[in-house]
N, C-alpha and C positions, 0 to 999 in steps of 0.2 A: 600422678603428682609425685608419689614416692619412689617409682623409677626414673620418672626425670630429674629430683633429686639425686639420687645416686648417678646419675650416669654425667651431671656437673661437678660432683665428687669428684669422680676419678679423673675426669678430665684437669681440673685444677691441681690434684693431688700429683699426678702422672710425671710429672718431671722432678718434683722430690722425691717420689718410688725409683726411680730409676739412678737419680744422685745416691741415694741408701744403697742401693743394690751396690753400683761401684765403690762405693768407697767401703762397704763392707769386705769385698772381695778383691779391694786392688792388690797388684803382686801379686795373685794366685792366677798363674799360666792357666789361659784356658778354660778359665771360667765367664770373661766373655765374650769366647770364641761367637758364638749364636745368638747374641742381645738382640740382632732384626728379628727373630722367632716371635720377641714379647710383643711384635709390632704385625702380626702375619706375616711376615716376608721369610721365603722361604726357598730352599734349592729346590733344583727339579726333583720329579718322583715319576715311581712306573705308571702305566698308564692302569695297571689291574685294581679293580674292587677294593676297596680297606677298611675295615672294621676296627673303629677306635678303641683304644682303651686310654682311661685319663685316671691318672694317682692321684687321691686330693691331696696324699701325706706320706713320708717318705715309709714311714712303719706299713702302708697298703702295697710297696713296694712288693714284696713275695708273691701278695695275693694279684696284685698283675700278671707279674711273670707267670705265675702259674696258670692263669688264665689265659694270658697270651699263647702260650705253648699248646691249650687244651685245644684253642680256635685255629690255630694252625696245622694240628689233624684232623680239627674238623672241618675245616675251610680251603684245603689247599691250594686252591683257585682264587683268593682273596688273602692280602697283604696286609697284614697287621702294626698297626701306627700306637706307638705308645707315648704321651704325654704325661708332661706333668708340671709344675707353676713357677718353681725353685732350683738355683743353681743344683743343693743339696737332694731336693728330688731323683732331677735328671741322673748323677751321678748314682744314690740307689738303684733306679731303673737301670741303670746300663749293668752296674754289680751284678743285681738278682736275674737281670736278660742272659747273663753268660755274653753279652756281646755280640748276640746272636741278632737284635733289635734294636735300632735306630730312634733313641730317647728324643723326641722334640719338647718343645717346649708351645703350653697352649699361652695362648695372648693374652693380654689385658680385657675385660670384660670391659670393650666399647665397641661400641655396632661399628665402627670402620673395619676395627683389627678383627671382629670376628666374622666377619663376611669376610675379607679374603683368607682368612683360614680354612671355613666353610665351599669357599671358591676355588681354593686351590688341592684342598684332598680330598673335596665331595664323599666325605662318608657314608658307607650304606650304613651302618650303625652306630651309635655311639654307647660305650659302657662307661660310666662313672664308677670308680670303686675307693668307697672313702665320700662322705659327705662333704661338697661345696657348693656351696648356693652361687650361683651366676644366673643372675637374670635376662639380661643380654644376652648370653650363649643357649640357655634354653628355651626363649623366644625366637634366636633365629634359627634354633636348629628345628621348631615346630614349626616355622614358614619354610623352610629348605628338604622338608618333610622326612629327617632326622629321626626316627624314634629314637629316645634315651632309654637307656633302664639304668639304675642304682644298683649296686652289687654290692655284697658283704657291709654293708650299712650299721653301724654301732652308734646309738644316739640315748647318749645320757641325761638322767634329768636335768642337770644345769645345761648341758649344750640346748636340750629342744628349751627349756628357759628363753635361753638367750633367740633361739628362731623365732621364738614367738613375739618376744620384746620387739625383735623387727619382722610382726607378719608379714606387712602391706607387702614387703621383698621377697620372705620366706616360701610363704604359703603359693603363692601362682608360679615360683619355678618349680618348688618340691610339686606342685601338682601337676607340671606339664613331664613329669617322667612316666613312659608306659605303666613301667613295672618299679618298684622298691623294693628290692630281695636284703633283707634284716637278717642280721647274726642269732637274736634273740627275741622272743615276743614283745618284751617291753618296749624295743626298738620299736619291731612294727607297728604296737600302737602310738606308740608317740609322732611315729612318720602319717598314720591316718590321721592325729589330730593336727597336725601342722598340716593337709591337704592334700598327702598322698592317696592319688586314685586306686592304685591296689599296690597292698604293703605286704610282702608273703614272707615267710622264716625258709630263712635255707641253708642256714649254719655261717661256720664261718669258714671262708675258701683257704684260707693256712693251712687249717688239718688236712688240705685233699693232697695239698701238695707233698711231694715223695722227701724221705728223708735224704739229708745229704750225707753220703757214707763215711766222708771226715768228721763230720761234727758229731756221729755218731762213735766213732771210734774215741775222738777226742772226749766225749760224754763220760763214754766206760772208765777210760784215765782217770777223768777225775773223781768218779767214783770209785774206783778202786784205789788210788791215794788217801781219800776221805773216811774211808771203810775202819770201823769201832769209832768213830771220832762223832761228837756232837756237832750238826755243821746246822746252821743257819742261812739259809739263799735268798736275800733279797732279789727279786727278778720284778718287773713291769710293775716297781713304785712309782708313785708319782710327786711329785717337789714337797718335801715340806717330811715324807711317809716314812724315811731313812731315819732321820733324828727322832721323831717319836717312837720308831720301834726300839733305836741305839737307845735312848732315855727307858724304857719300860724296860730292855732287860739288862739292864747297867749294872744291878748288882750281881748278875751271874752271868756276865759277859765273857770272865775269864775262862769259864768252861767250854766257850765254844769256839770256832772255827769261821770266823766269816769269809766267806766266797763271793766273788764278782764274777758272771760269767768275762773270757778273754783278756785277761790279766797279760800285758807284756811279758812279765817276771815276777818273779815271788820273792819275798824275802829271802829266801834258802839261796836262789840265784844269786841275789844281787851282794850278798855278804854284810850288808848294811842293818838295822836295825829299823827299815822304813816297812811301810803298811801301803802299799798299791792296791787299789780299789777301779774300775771303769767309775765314773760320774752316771751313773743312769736317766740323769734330767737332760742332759744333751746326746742321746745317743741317736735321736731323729737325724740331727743336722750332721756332729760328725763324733768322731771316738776319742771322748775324752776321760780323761785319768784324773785321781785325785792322790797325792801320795800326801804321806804322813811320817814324821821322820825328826831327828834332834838335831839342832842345828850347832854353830860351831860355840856358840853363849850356851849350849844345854836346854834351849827352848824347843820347843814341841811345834812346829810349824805345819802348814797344810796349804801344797801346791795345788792348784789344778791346772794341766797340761795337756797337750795333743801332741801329735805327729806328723809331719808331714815330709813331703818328697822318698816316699819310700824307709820311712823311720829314720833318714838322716837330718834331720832338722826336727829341732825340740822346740813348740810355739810357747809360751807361758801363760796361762790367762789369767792367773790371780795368785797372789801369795799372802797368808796372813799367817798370824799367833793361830792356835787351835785356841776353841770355847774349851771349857769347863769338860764339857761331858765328852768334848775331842780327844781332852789332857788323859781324863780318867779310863777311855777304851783302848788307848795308843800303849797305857801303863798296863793295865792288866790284859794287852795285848800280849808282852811280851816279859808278864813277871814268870820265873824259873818254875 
């Protein structure tokens, strides 16, 4: 009942998904080059072996790659298919591939579009990396005799919450994947209570992958720019985590140094008297900036902006006055 439920969802939903999808992404060359993908329709391919791998999220991106790369010395005889759900996906996948790997895109969870996907690259395996529930896709990949397994799997207490709120869907796809390979125990148990058949800890696959020797050298820079200095590194906050930490150390704000990893430009750069920060709440989708700066009335304003066509075109996505506690970290950002 509750999969046929779902599966008159998406059918009704399906052509408002697809209206969103466009008109989120009109203008932007190339984005939908591939839209028959979301439908199974697909170019040819070689006739060799393929071992899937599918990103639930653009942040599982490295850990694909790096897994893809690991299955291609260990597989050399077998062609490796990488997927993933979103415009923004696909394009990490192709980043973190080096280019070396041909990003598809996996379909709509409805038994039409996932049998000719199924039909058309007959996987000897399928890896998931990144938690997504598709009911549809892992019933027909247990009739098309598919093994899955879950990889690097991070499942929080509100996320398994929220599986559980929807068992009748959660529980029999989480339980038709072989294996569940979990970041951490807490993961694992929570994938055994939602009805994973075997849940095992195997870390998490980012650390295996090799360092990149620029962003290491870039690393050292900025630590050696940073060096006597009190610095503060907001990294992997989540919405809401930036202002309550700015609020708690507001009153000794001026002693420190805030950092954003990939800063365009710095104040020093730009000559201006503005505070560039990355946005860390959309760095999934794409790279955005928030700048901070006095306008031509002496107001304290706060842009948030992207990039596009090669840093030649500036997108705007919002402009307002700064809050209170914007005014007060922008001022003792830059008192003498």
């Amino acid at each position: 009942m509750a999969l046929g439920s779902y599966k008159l969802l998406l059918r009704l939903g399906l052509p408002f998904v697809a209206l969103w999808q466009w008109w989120r992404h009109r203008g932007e060359i190339g984005r939908h080059a591939n839209w028959k993908e979301l439908f199974g329709r697909y170019p040819e391919r070689s006739l060799r072996s393929i071992v899937w791998l599918h990103s639930a999220s653009t942040v599982d991106a490295p850990a694909v790659a790096s897994l893809a790369h690991a299955l291609q010395k260990e597989f050399p005889e077998h062609d490796v298919l990488v997927t993933s759900s979103t415009p923004e996906g696909r394009e990490a996948l192709h980043r973190a591939c080096g280019g070396k790997l041909r990003p598809a895109y996996l379909p709509y969870d409805l038994p039409g579009t996932v049998e000719r996907f199924l039909a058309h690259f007959g996987p000897r395996l399928g890896i998931m990396v990144g938690i997504e529930v598709r009911p549809v896709l892992m019933s027909a990949c247990r009739l098309h005799g598919v093994p899955m397994v879950l990889a690097n799997a991070r499942l929080s207490r509100d996320l398994a919450r929220s599986h559980a709120r929807f068992g009748t869907l959660s529980r029999p796809a989480i339980g038709l994947f072989e294996t569940c390979c979990a970041q951490d125990r807490a993961s694992a148990r929570r994938l055994q209570q939602l009805g994973a058949r075997q849940a095992l800890v195997s870390g998490n696959i980012n650390f295996d992958a090799p360092s990149n020797p620029s962003k290491v050298e870039e690393g050292r820079a900025l630590m050696a720019a940073l060096r006597g200095r009190n610095t503060l590194l907001l990294a992997g906050t989540c919405e809401g985590e930036e202002e309550m930490l700015l609020d708690a150390l507001a009153e000794d704000m001026h002693t420190w140094q805030v950092v954003a990893y990939g800063c365009k430009n710095t104040p020093a750069e730009s000559g201006w008297r503005t505070l560039l920060v990355d946005d860390p709440d959309h760095l999934e989708s794409e790279e955005r900036f928030i700048l901070r700066g006095l306008s031509a009335a002496m107001r304290v304003l706060v842009v948030v902006h992207c990039y596009r066509v090669e840093d030649e075109v500036i997108r705007i996505i919002s402009a307002r006055r700064a809050t209170r506690q914007e005014r007060a970290f922008y001022v003792r950002r830059w008192q003498p």
